[in-house]
C-alpha positions in Angstrom: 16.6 -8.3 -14.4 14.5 -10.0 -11.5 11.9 -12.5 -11.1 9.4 -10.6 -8.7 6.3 -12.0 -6.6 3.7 -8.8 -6.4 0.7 -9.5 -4.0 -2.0 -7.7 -4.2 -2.0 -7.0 -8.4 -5.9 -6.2 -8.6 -5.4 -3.9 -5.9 -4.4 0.1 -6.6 -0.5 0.0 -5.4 -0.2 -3.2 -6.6 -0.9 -2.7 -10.4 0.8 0.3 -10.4 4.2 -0.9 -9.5 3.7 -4.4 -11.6 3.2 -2.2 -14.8 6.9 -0.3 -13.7 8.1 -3.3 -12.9 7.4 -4.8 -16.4 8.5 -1.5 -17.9 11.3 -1.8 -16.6 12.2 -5.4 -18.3 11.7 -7.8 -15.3 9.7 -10.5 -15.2 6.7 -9.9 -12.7 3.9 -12.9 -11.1 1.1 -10.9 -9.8 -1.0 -12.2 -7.3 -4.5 -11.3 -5.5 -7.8 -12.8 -4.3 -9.8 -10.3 -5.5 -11.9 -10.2 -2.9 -15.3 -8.3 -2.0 -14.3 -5.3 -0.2 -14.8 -2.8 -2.8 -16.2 -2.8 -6.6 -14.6 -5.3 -8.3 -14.8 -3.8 -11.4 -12.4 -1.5 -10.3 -10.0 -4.9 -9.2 -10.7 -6.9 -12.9 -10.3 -3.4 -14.6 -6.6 -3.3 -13.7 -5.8 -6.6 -14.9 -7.8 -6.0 -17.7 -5.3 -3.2 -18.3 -2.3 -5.6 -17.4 -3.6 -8.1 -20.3 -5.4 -10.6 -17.5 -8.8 -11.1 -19.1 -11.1 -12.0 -16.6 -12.7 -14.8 -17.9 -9.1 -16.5 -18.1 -8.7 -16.2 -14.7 -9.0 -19.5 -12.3 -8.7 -19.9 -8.7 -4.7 -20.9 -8.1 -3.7 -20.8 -12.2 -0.8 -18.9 -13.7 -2.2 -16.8 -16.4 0.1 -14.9 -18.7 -0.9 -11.7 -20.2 -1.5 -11.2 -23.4 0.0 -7.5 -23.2 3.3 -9.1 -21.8 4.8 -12.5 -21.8 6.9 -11.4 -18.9 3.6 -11.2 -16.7 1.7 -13.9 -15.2 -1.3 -13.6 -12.6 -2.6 -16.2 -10.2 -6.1 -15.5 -7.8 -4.8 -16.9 -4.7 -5.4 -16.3 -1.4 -2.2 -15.9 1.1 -3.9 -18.0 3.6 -3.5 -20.5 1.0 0.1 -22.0 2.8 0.1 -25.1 0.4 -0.5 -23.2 -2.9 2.2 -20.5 -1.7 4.7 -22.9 -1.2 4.2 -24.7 -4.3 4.0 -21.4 -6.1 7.8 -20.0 -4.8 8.9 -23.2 -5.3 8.3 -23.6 -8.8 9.1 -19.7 -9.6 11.8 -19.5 -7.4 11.6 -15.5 -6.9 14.4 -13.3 -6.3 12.5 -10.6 -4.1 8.8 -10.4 -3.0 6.7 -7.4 -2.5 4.0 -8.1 -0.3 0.8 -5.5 -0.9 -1.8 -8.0 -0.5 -3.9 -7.2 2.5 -7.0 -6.2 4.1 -7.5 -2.6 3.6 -9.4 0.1 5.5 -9.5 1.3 9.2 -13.5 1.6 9.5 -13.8 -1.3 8.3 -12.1 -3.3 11.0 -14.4 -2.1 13.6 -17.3 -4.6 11.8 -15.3 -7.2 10.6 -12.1 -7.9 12.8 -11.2 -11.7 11.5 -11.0 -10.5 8.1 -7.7 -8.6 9.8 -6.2 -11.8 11.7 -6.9 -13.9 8.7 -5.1 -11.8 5.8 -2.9 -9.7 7.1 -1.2 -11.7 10.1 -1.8 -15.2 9.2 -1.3 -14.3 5.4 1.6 -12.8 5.7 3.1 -15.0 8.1 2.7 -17.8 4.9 4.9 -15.1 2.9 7.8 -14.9 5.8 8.1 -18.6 5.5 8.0 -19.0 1.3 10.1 -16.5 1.4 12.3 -17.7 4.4 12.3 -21.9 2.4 12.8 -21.0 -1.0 16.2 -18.3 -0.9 14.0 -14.9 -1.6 16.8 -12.2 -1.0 14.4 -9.4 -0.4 10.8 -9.2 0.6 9.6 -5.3 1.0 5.7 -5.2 2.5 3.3 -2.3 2.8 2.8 -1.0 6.4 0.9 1.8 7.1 1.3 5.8 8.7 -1.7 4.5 10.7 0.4 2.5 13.3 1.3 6.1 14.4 -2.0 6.0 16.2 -2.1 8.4 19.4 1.4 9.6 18.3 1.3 13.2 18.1 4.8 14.4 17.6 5.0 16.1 13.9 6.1 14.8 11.4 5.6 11.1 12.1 9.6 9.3 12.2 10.4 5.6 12.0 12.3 6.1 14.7 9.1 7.2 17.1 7.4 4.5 19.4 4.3 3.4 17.5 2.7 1.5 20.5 -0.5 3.1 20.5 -2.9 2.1 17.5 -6.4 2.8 17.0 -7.6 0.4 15.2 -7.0 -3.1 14.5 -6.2 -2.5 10.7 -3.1 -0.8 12.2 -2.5 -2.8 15.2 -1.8 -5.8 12.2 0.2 -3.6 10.4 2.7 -2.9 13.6 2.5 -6.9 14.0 3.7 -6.9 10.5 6.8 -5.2 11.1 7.6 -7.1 14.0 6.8 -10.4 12.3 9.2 -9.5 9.5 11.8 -8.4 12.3 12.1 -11.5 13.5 13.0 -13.0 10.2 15.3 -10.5 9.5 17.0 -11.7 12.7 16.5 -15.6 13.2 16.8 -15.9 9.4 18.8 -12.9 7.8 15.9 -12.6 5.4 15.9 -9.0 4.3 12.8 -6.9 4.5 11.7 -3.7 4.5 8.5 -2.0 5.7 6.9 0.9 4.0 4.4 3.0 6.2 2.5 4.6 3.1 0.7 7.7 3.3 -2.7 8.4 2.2 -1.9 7.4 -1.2 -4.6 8.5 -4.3 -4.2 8.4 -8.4 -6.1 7.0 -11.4 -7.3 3.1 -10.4 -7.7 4.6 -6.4 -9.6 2.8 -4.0 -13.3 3.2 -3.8 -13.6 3.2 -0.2 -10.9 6.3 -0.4 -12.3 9.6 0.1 -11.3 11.0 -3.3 -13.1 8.3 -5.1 -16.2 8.8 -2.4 -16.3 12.7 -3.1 -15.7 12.7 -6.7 -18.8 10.1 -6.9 -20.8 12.2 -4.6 -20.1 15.8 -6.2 -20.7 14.0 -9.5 -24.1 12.6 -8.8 -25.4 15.3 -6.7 -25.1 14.0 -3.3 -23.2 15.8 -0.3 -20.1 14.4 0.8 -19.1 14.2 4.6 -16.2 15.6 6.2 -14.8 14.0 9.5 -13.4 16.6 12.3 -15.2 19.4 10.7 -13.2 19.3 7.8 -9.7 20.0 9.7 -8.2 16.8 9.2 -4.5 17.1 7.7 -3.4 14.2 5.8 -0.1 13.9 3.6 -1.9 12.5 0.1 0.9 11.1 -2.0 0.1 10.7 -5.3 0.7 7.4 -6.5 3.5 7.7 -9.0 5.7 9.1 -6.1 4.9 5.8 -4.1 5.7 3.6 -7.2 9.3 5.3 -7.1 9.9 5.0 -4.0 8.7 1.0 -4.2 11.4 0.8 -7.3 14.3 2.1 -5.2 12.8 0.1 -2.5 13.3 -3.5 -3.9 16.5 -2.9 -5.7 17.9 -2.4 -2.2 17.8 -5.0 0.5 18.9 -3.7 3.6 22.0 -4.5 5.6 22.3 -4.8 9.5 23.3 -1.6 11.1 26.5 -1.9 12.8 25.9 1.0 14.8 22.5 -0.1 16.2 22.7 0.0 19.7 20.8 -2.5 21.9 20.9 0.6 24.8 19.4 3.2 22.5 17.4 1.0 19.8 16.1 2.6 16.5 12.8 0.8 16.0 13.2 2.0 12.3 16.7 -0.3 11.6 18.2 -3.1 13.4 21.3 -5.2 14.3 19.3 -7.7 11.7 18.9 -6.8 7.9 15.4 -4.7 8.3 14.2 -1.2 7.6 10.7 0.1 8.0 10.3 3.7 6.1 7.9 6.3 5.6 6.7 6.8 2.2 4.6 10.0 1.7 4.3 13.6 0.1 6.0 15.1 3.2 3.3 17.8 2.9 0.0 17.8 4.9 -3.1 18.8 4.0 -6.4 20.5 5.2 -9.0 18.2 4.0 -11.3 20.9 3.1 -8.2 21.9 0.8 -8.1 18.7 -0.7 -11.8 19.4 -1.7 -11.2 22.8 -2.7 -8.8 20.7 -5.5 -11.6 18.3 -6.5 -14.1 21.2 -6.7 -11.7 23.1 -9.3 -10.9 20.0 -10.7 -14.2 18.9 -11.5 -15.9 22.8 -11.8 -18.3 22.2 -10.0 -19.1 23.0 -6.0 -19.7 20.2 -3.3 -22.5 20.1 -0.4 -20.6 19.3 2.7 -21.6 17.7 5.8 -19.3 18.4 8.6 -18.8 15.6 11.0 -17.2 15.1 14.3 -14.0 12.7 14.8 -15.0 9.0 13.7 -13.2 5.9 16.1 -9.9 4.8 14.4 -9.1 8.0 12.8 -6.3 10.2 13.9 -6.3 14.0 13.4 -3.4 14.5 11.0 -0.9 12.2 9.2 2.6 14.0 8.3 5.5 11.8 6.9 9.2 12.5 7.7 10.7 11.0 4.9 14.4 12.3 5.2 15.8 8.6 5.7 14.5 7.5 2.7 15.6 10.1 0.7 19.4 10.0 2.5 19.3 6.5 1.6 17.5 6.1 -1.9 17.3 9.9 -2.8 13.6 9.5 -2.9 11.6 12.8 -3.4 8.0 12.9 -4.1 7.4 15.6 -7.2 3.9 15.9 -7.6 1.6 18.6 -6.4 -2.1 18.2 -4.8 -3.8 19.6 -7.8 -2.0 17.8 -10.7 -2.7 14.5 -8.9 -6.4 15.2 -7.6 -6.9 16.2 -12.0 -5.1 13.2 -13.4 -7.6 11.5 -10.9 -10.5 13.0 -12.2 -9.4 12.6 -15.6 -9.2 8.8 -15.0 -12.8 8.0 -13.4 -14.8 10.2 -15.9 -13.6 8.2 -18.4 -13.7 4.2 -16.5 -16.9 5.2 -15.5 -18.4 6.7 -18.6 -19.6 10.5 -16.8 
């Protein structure tokens, strides 16, 4: 069993894979600033669910759950160098996985800095805790938006991602290159997961299947970008949470048949992997309504919308290296997820 550094706890990935983690007998520190960006009812209802009362919690204090003595939370920022350090030091970790970070494409068209601050400086502060105090594994969520003006179906991690379309995804490609470097000059392991358009019970707010099931729910229409043709592979989040497990118990090795003439930008000479992580099954989103419709019996009013800046048309994931590797193979269909969804908000939110 391993002693494992979660960022980004509050957050929807995040408490998913720390309660797996814990089920699974290892001992997990969950970490997360809990910031602003969405409803943080939705961020102290997680830990609530983790046994992290929110009154017990305290800017830079280990808290340990009263569900689980093998869980311990701490609100920190990763911009926070000093408290980092002091933190791995004391825990000493065996593997980090970095989920901490500030989400949303949109949203980085109104408020760039947030993007330098947590998601390049931040996780810059991770490479070196994890580079000073002997972490054999750090694994960090990228994103399929670094695919950005890539249009060759489905998206590989061995296609050039050197076009992105928004900040939020030009941090995430900085990411991978960040940790690249480590993997090199330091033989740190880590590996990069590009998720997909992930949705579940405890989703994101600012997600459009928490935004339409509000707005079907309450009466209001709901707005579809690109006229309602955009594809995108949802991946429900148990799937992800598998693929994160087989992740982490599997630092990667440096390819010996990398080829400096040839390079795969998904491997290296170093010990680094960057992987896709989706459904492998697009998506009409008009489809994806047609699932919340059924789901919640009821119709919506759309709004069809043009293309909105950042956005690309369709996301597809080519996840066969993942599954060569780790046997990964998400198992759950559109309508199951979109329903366990539903289930979940009708009853956090009482309608």
């Amino acid at each position: 069993m391993a002693k494992i550094l979660v960022t980004g706890t509050a957050g929807f990935i995040g408490s998913h894979l720390a309660e797996r983690l814990l089920g699974e007998g290892h001992e997990v520190v969950g970490l997360d600033s809990i910031n602003d960006y969405y409803d943080i009812r939705v961020k102290y209802g997680r830990l609530e669910r983790a046994g992290i009362a929110q009154e017990r919690i305290k800017e830079g204090l280990l808290v340990t759950s009263q569900k689980s003595i093998n869980y311990r939370f701490v609100k920190m920022q990763l911009e926070d160098f000093e408290g980092l350090k002091k933190l791995f030091e004391s825990e000493k970790f065996d593997s980090v996985c970095n989920l901490a970070a500030q989400a949303g494409v949109r949203y980085s068209l109104v408020n760039p800095h947030a993007y330098l601050n947590s998601n390049l400086t931040g996780f810059l502060n991770i490479l070196e805790s994890c580079r000073h105090f002997g972490v054999k594994h750090l694994a960090y969520a990228s994103s399929s938006s670094v695919y950005g003006l890539n249009g060759k179906m489905p998206f590989s991690t061995s296609s050039n991602v050197d076009h992105p379309l928004s900040l939020y995804a030009a941090s995430k490609k900085s990411n991978e290159l960040m940790a690249h470097t480590y993997s090199h000059l330091f033989k740190l392991p880590t590996t990069g997961l590009r998720f997909f358009t992930v949705y579940g019970p405890w989703g994101r707010p600012d997600m459009a299947l928490f935004l339409f099931v509000k707005a079907i729910l309450e009466g209001k229409p709901i707005e579809l970008f690109n006229n309602g043709e955009m594809k995108r592979d949802f991946t429900y989040i148990d799937d992800i949470v598998e693929g994160l497990v087989r992740v982490l118990q599997n630092p990667p090795k440096e390819n010996s048949t990398w080829s400096p003439m040839s390079p795969d930008p998904g491997t290296s000479s170093a010990p680094y992997k960057v992987y896709n992580i989706g459904n492998s099954s697009p998506v009409l989103l008009s489809e994806f309504v047609d699932a919340i419709e059924e789901a919640l019996g009821k119709k919506a009013e759309k709004i069809l919308l043009p293309m909105q800046p950042g956005d690309v048309p369709a996301t597809w994931a080519d996840v066969s290296d993942l599954t060569r590797d780790l046997g990964y193979k998400p198992a759950t269909p559109i309508k199951v997820g979109v329903a366990k969804f539903v289930a979940w908000y009708k009853e956090f939110f009482k309608v």
